[in-house]
N, C-alpha and C positions, 0 to 999 in steps of 0.2 A: 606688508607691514613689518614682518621681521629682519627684511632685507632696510627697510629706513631705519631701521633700529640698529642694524651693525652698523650702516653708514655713517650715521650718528656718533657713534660709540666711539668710532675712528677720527673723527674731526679732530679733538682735541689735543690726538698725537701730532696728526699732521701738522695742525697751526701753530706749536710752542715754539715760539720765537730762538733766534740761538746767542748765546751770550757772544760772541763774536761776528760781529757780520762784514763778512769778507765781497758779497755779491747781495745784489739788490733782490737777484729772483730766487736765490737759492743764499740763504745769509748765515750756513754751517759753515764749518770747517771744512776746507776740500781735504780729504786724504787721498793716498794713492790706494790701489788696488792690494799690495801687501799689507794694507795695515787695517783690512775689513778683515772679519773674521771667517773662516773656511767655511759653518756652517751659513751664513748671510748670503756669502758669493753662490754655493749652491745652490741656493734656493733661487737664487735671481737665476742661473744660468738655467734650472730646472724648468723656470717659468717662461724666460725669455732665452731659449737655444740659442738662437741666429742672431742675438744681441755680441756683437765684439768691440763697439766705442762708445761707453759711456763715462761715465763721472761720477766719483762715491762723493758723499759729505757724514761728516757724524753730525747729530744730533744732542748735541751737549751732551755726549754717552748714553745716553736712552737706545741709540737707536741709528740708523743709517739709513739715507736718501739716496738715488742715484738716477741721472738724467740721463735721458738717450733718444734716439733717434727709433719711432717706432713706425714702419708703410711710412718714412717723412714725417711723421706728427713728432714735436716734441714733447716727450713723454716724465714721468718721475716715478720710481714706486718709493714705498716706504717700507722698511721691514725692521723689526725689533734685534735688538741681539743677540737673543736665542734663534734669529734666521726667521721667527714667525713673517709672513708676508701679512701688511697694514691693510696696503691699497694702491692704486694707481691712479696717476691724475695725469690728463691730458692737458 
């Protein structure tokens, strides 16, 4: 129960639409990798080591997405930007 309850919780970061939609499946802003912030980038690299190509987007500044290639699945996580980690959506 209190894990549907995080999961929950998290939906509504993940679904906020982004005022610019530049891609259909990911519709942020694409940034490069210098313009995530150092605490964010850690935390993805802390989570995903062996991740070396993915793809950041902002989330109308709330927040950062980034896609990647996870065992072949294509992957997403979400993290705020204090670096907190959202979630991850396969």
């Amino acid at each position: 129960m209190r894990k549907l309850i995080v999961v929950l919780s998290t939906l509504p970061f993940l679904f906020i639409s982004c005022d610019k939609e530049h891609d259909e499946e990911f519709p942020c802003i694409v940034v490069s990798m210098d313009q995530v912030p150092a605490i964010v980038k850690d935390t993805f690299v802390g989570k995903y080591p062996k991740i070396t190509e993915n793809n950041w987007y902002n989330k109308d500044n709330i927040g950062y997405n980034v896609s990647f290639q996870l065992n072949n699945i294509k992957t997403m996580a979400s993290f705020k930007n204090d670096g907190t980690f959202i979630a991850e959506i396969v």
